[in-house]
N, CA and C atoms as an extended XYZ file, in Angstrom:
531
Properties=species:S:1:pos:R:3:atomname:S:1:resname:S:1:resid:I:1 pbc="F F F"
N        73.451      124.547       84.831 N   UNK     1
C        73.387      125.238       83.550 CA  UNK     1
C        74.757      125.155       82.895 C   UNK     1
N        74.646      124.869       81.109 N   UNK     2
C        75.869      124.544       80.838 CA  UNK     2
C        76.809      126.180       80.656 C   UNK     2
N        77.827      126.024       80.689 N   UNK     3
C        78.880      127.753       80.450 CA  UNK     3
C        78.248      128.307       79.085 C   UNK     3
N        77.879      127.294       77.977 N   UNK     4
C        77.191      127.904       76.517 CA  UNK     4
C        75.647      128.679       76.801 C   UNK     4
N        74.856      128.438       77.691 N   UNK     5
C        73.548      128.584       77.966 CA  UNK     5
C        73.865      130.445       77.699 C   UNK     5
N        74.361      130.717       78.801 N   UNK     6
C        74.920      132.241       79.064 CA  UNK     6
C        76.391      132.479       79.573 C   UNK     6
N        75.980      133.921       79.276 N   UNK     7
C        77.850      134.652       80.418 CA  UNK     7
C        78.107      133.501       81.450 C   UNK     7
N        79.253      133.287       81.282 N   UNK     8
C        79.870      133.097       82.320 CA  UNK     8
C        80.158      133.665       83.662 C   UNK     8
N        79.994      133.743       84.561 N   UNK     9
C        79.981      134.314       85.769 CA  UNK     9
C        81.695      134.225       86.118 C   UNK     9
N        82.327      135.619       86.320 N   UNK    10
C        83.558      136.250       86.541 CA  UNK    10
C        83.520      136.944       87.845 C   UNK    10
N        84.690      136.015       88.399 N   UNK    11
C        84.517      137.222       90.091 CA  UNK    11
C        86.147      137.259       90.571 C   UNK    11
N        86.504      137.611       91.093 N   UNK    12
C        88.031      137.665       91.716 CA  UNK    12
C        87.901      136.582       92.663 C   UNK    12
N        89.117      135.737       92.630 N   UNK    13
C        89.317      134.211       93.260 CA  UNK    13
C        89.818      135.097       94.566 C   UNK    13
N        89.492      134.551       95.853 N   UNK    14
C        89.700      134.438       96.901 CA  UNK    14
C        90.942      133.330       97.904 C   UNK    14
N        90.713      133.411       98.996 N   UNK    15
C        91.472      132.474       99.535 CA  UNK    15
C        90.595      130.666       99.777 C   UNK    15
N        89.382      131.270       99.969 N   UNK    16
C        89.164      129.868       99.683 CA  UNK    16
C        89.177      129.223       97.997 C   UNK    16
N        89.209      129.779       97.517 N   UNK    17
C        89.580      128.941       95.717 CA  UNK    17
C        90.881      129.139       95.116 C   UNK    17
N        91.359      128.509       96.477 N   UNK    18
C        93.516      128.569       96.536 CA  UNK    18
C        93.198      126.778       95.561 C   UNK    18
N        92.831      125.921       96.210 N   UNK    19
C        92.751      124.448       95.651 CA  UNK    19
C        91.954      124.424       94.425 C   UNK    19
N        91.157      124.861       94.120 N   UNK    20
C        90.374      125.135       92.897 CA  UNK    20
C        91.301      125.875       91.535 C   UNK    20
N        91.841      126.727       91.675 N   UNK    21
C        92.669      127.588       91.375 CA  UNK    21
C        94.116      126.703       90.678 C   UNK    21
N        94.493      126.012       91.826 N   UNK    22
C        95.541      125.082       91.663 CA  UNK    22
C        95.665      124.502       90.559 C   UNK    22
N        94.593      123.334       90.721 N   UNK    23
C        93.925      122.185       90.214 CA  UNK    23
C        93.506      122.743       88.964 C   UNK    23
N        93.150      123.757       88.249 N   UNK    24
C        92.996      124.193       86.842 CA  UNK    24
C        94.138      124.598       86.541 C   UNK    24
N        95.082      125.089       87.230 N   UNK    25
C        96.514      125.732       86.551 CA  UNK    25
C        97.389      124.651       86.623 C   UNK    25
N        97.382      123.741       87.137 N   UNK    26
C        97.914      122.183       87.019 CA  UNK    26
C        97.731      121.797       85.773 C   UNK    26
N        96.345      121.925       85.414 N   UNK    27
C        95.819      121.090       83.963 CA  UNK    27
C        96.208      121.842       82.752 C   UNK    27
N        96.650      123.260       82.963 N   UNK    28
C        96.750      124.174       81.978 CA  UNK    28
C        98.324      123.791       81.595 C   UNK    28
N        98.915      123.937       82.750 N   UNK    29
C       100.475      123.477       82.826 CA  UNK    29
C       100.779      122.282       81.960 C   UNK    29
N        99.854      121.312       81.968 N   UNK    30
C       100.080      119.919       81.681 CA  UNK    30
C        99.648      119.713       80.190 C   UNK    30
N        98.636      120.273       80.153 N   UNK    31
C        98.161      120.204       78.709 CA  UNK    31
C        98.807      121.506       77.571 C   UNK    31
N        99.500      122.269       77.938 N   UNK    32
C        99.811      123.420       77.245 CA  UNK    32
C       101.000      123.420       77.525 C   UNK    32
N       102.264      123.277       77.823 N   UNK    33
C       103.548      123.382       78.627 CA  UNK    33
C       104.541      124.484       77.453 C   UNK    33
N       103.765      124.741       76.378 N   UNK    34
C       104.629      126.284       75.711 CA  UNK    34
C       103.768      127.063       75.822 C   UNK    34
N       102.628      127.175       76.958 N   UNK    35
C       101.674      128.310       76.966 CA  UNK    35
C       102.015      128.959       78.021 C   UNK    35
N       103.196      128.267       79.054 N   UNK    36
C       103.282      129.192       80.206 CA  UNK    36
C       104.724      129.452       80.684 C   UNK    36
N       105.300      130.387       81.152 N   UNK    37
C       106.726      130.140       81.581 CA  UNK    37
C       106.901      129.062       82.893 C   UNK    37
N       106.461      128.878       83.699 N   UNK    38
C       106.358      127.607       84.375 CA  UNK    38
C       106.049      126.716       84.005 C   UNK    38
N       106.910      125.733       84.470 N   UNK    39
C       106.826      123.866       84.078 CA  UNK    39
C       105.536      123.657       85.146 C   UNK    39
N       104.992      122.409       84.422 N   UNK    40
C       103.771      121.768       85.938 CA  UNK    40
C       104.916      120.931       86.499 C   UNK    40
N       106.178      120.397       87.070 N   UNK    41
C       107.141      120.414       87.613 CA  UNK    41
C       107.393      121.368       88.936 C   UNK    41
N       107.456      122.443       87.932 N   UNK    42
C       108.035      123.853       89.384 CA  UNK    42
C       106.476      124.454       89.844 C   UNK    42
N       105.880      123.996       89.084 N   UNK    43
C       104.217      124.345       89.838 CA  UNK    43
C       103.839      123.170       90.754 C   UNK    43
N       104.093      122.070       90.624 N   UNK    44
C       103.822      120.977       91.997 CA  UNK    44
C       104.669      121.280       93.015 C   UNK    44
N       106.371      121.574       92.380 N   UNK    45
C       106.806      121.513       93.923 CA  UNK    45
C       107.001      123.576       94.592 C   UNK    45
N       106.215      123.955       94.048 N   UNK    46
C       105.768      124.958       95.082 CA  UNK    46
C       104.988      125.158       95.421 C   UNK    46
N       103.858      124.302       95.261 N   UNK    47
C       102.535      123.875       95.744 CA  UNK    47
C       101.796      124.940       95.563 C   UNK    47
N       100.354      124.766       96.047 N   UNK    48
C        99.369      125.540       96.114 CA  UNK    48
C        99.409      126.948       97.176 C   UNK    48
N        99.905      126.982       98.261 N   UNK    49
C       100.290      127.947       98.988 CA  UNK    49
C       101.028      129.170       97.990 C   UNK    49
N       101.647      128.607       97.358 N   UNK    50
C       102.495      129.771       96.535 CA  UNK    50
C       101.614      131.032       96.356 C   UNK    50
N        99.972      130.767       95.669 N   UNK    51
C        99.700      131.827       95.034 CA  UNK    51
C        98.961      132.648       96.129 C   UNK    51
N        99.182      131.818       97.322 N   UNK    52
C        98.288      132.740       98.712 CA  UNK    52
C        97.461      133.887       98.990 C   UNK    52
N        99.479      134.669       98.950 N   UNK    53
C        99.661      136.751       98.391 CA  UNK    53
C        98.590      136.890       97.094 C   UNK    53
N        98.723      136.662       96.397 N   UNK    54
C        98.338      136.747       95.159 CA  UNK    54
C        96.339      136.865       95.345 C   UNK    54
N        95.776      135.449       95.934 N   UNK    55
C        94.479      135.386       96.333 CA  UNK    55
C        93.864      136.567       97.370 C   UNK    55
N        94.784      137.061       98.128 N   UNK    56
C        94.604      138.000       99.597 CA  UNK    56
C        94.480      139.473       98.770 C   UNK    56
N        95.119      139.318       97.693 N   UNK    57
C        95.283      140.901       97.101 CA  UNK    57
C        93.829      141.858       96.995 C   UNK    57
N        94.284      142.628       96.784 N   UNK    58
C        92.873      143.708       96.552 CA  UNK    58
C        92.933      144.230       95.041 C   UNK    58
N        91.815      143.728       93.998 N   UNK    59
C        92.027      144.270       93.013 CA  UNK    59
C        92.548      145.862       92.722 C   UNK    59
N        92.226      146.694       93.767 N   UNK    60
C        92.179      147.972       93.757 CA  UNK    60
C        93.958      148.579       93.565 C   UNK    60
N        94.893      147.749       94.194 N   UNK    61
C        95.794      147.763       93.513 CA  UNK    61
C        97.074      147.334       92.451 C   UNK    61
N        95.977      146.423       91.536 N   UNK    62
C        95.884      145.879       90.874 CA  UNK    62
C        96.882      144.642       90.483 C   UNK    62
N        97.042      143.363       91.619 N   UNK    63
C        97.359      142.481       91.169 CA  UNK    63
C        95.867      141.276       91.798 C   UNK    63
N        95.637      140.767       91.080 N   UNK    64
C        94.372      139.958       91.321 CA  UNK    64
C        94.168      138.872       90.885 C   UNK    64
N        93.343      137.619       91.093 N   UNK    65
C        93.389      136.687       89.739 CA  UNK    65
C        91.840      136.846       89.760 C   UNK    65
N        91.411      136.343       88.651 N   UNK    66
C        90.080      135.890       88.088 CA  UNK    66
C        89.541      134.760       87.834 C   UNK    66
N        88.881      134.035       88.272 N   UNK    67
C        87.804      132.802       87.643 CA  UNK    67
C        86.403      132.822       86.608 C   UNK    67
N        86.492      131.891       86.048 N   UNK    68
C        85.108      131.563       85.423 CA  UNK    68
C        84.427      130.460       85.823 C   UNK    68
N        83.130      130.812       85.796 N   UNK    69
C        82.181      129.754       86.530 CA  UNK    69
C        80.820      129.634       85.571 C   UNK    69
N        80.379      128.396       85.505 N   UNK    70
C        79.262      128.301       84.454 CA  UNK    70
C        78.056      128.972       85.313 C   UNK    70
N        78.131      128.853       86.609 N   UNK    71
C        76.883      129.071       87.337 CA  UNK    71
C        78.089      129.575       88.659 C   UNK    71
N        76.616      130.023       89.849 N   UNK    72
C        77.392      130.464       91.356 CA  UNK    72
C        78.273      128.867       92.288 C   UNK    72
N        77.622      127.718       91.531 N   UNK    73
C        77.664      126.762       92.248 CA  UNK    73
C        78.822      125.387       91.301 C   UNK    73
N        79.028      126.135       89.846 N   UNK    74
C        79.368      125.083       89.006 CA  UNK    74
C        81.241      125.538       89.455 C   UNK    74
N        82.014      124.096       89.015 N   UNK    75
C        83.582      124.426       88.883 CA  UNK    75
C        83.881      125.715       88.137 C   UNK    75
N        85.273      125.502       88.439 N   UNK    76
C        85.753      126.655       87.948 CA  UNK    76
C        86.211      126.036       86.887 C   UNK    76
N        86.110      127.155       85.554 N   UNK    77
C        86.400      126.976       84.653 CA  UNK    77
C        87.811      128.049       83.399 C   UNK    77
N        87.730      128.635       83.928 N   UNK    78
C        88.532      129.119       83.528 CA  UNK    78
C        89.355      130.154       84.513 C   UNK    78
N        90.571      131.025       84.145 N   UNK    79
C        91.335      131.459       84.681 CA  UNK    79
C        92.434      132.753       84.294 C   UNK    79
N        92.756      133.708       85.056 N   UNK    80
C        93.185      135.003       84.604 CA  UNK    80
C        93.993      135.883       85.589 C   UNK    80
N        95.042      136.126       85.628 N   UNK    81
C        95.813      137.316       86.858 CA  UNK    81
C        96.504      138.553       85.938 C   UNK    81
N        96.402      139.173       86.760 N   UNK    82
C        96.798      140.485       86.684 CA  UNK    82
C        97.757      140.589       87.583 C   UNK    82
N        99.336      141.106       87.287 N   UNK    83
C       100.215      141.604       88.538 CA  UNK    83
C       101.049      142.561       88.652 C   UNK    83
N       100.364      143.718       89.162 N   UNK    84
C       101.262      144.948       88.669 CA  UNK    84
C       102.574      145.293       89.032 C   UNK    84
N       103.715      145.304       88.613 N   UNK    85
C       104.889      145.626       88.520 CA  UNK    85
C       105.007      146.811       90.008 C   UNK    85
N       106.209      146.206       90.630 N   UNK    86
C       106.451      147.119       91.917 CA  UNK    86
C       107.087      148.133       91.945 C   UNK    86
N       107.808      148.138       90.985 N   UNK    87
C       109.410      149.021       90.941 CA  UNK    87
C       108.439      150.804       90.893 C   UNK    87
N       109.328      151.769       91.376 N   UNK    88
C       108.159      152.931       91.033 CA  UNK    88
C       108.055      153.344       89.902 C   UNK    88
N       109.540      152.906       89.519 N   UNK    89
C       109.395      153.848       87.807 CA  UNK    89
C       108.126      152.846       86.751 C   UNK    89
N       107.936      151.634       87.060 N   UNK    90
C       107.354      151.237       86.381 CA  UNK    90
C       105.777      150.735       86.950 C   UNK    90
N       104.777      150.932       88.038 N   UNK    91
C       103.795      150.553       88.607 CA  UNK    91
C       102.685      151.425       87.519 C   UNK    91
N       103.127      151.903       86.730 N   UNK    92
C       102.097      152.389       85.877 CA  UNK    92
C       101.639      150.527       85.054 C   UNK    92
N       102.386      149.799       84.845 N   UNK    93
C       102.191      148.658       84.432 CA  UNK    93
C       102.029      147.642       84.982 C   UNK    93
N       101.249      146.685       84.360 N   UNK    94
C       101.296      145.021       84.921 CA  UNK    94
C       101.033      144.250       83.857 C   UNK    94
N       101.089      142.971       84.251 N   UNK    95
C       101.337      141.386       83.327 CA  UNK    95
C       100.078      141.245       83.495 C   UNK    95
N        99.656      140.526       82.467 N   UNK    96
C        98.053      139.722       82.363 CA  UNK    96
C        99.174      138.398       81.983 C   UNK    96
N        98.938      137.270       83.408 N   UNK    97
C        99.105      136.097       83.412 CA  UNK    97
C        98.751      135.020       83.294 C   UNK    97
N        98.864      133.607       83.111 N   UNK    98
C        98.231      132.764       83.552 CA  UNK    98
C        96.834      132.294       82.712 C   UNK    98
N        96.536      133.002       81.849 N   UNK    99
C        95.201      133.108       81.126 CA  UNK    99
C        95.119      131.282       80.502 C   UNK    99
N        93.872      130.502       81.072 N   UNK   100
C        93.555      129.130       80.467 CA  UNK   100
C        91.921      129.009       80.764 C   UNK   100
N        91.832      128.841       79.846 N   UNK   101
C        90.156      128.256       79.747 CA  UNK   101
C        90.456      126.468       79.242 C   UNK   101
N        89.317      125.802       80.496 N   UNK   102
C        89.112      124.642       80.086 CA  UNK   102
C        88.758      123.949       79.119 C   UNK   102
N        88.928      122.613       78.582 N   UNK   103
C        88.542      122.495       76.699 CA  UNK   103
C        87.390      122.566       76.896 C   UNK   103
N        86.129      121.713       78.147 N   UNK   104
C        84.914      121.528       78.484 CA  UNK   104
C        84.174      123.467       78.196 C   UNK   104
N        84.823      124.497       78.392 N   UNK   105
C        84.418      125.859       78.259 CA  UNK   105
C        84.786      126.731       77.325 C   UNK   105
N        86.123      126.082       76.162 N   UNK   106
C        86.888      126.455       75.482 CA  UNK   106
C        85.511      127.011       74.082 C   UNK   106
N        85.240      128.270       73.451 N   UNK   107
C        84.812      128.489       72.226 CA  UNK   107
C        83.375      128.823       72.753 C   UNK   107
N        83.565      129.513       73.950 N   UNK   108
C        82.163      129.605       74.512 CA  UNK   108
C        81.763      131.212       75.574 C   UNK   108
N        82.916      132.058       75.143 N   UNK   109
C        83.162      133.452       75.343 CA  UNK   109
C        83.952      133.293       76.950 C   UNK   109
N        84.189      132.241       77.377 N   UNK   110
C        84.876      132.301       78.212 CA  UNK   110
C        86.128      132.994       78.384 C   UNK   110
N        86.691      133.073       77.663 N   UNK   111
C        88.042      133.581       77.459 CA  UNK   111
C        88.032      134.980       77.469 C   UNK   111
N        86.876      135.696       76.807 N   UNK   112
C        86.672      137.276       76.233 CA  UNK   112
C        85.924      137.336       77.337 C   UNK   112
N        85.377      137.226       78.418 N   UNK   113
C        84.456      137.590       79.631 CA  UNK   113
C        85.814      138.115       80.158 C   UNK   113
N        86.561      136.964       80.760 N   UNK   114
C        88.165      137.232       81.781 CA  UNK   114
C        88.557      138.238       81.239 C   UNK   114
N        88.864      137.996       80.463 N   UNK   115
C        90.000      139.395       79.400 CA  UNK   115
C        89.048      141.025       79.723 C   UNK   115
N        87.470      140.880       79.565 N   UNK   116
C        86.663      141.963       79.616 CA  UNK   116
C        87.055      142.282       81.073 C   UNK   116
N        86.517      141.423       82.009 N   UNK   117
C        86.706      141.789       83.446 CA  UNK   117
C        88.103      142.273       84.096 C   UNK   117
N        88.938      141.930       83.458 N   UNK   118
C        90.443      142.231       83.958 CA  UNK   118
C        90.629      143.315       83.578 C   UNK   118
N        90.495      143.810       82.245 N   UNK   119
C        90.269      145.470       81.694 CA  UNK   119
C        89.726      146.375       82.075 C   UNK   119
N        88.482      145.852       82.626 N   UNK   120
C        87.410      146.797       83.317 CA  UNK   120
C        88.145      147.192       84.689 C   UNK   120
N        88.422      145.920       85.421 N   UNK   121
C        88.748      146.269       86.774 CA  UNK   121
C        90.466      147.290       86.654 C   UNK   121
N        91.315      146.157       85.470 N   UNK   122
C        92.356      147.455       85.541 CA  UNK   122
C        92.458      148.886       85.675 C   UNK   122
N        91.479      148.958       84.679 N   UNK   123
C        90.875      150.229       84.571 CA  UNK   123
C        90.637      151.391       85.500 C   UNK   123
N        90.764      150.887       86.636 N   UNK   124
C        89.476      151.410       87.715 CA  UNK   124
C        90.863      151.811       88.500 C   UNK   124
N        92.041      151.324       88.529 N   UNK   125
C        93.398      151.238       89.026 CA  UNK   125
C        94.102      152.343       89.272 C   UNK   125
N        94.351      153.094       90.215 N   UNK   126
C        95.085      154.353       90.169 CA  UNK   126
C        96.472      154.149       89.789 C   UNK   126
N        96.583      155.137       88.650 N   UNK   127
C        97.969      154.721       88.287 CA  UNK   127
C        98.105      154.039       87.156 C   UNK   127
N        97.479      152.686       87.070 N   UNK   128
C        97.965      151.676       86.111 CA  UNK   128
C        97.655      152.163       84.841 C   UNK   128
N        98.609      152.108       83.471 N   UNK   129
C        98.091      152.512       82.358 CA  UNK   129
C        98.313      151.445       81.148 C   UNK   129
N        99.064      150.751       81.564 N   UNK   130
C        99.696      149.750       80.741 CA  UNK   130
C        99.399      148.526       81.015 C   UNK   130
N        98.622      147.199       80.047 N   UNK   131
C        98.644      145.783       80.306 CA  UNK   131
C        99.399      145.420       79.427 C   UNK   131
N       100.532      144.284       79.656 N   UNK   132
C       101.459      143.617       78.870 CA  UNK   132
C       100.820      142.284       79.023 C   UNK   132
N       101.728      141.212       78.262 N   UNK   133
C       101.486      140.013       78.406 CA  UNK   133
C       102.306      139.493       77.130 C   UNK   133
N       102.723      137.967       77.021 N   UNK   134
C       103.023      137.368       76.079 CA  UNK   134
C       102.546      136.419       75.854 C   UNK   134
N       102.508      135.828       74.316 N   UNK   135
C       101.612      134.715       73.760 CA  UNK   135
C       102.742      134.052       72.941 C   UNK   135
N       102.542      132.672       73.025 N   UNK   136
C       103.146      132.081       71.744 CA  UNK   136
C       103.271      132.410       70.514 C   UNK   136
N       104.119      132.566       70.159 N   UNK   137
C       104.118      133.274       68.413 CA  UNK   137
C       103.507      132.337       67.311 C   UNK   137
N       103.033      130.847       68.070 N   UNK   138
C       101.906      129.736       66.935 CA  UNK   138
C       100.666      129.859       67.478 C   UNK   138
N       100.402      130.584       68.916 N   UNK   139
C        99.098      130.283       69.425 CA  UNK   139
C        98.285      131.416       68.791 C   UNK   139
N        97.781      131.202       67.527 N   UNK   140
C        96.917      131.798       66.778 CA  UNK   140
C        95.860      131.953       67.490 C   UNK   140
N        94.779      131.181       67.918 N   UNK   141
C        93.748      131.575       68.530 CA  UNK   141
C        93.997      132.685       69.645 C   UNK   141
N        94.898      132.123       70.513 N   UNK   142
C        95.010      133.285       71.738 CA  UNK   142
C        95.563      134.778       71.255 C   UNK   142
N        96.416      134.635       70.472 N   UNK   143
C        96.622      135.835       69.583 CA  UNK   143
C        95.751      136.867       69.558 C   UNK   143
N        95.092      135.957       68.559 N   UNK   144
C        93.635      136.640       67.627 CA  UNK   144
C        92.470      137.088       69.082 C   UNK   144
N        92.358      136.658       70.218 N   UNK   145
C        91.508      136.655       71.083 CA  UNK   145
C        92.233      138.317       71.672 C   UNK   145
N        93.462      138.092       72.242 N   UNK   146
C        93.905      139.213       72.446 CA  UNK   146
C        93.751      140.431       71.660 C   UNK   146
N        94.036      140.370       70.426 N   UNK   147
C        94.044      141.226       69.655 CA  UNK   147
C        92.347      142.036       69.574 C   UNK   147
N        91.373      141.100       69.751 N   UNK   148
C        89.936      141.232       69.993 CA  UNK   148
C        89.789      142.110       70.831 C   UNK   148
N        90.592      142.598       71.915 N   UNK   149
C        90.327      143.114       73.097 CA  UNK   149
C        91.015      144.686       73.147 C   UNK   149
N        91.913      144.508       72.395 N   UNK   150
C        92.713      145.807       72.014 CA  UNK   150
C        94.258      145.582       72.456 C   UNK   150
N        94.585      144.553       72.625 N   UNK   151
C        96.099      144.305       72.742 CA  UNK   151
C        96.828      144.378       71.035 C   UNK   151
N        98.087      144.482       71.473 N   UNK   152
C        98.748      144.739       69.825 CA  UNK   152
C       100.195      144.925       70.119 C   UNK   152
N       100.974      143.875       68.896 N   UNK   153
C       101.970      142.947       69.378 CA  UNK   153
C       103.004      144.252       69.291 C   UNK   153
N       104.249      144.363       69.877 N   UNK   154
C       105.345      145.267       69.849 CA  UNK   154
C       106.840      144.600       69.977 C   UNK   154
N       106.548      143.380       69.458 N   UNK   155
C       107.877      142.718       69.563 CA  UNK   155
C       107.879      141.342       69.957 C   UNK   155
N       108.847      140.562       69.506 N   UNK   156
C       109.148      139.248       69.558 CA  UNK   156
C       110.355      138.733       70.534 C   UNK   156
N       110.239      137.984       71.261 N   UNK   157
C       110.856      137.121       71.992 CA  UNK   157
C       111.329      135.826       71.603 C   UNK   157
N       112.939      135.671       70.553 N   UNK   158
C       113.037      134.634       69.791 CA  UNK   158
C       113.602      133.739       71.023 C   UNK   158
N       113.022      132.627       70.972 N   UNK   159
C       113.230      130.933       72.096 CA  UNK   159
C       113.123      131.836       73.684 C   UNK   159
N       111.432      132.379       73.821 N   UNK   160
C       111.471      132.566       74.838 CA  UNK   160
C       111.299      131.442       75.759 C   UNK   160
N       111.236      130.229       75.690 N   UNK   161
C       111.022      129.075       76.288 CA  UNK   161
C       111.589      127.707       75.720 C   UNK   161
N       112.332      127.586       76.460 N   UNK   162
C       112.737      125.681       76.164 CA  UNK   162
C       111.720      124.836       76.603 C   UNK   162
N       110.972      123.962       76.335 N   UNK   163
C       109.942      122.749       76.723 CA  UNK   163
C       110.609      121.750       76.177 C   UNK   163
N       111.495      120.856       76.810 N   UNK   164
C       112.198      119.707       76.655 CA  UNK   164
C       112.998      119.424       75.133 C   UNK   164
N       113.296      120.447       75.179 N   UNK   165
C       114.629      120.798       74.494 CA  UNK   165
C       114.200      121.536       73.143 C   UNK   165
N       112.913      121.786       73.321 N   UNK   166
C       112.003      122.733       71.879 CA  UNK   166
C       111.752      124.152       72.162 C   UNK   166
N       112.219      124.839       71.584 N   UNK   167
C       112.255      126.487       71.832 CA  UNK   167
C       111.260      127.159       70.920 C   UNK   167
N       110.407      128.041       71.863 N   UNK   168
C       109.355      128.521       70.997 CA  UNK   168
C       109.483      130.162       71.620 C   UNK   168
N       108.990      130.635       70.313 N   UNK   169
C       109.297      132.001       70.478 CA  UNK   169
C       108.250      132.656       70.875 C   UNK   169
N       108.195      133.767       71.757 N   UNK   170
C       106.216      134.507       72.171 CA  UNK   170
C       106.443      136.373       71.876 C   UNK   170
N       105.166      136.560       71.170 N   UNK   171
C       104.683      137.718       70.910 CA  UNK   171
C       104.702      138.894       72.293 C   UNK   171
N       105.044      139.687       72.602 N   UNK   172
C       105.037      140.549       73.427 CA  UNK   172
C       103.889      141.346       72.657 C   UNK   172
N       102.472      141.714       73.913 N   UNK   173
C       101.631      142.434       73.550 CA  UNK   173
C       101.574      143.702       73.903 C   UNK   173
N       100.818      144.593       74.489 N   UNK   174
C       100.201      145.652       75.204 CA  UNK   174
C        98.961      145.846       74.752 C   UNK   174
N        98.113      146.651       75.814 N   UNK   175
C        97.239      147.187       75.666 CA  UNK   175
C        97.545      148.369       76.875 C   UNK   175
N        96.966      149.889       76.103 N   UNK   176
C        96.866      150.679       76.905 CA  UNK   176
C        95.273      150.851       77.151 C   UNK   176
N        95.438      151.429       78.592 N   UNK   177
C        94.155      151.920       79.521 CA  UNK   177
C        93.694      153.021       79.343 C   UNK   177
């Protein structure tokens, strides 16, 4: 079934969809390289093991990632983490990271399912009250998608990123819980 038919199917990535996982944030890296603070460079050479911790987590205290799947059996298609800040003064908060939907799933609510499910589950979070995140200050669509959800910008980050010698500046969001 194609991802347009219906919902997309959203579940928290595990340890076995460490290579799956990879292999879409590779392509996101590669095709987007001012959409993320990591180079696909420093994402090959820390390989796939890196996000291990990250897969083992328990949404419950809220650092997690998310997948999209057209079906129980189809690739993964899209992608989403949550990672809540350790320090004590600040564990009321976390980052919404990493967010890429594939072009093959791109304009097909994929994007607003993740974003729904990450809210919901934040939600549920003892403690957590705050989601941050940053967006490119040209990536209009992702913007506008965020903003859909109840995020809302509080400041600018001028040349938060060099990409081979081009500095682009990103929107600092929030959404409260």
């Amino acid at each position: 079934m194609s991802v347009n038919a219906r919902t997309p199917l959203i579940r928290q990535l595990g340890p076995t969809d460490r290579d799956a996982y990879f292999q879409l944030r590779l392509r996101g890296l590669r095709a987007h390289p001012a959409a993320f603070g990591q180079s696909y460079e420093e994402a090959l050479a820390k390989g796939a093991a890196h996000h291990d911790a990250t897969l083992q987590s328990s949404s419950a205290e809220g650092t997690f990632l998310l997948g999209a799947f057209a079906s129980d059996d189809a690739p993964l298609v899209g992608i989403v983490g949550l990672l809540r800040h350790q320090a004590d003064k600040e564990r009321h908060k976390a980052n919404v990271v990493g967010m890429y939907v594939a072009p093959e799933a791109t304009g097909r609510g994929v994007g607003r399912a993740l974003l729904g499910e990450l809210i919901s589950r934040a939600a549920r979070v003892d403690g957590l009250r705050q989601l941050q995140l940053t967006v490119g200050s040209r990536n209009d669509a992702a913007r506008k998608l965020y903003e859909a959800v109840g995020f809302r910008k509080y400041g600018c980050e001028i040349e938060a990123l060099n990409v081979g010698g081009v500095f682009h500046d990103e929107d600092l969001m929030a959404r409260f819980l």
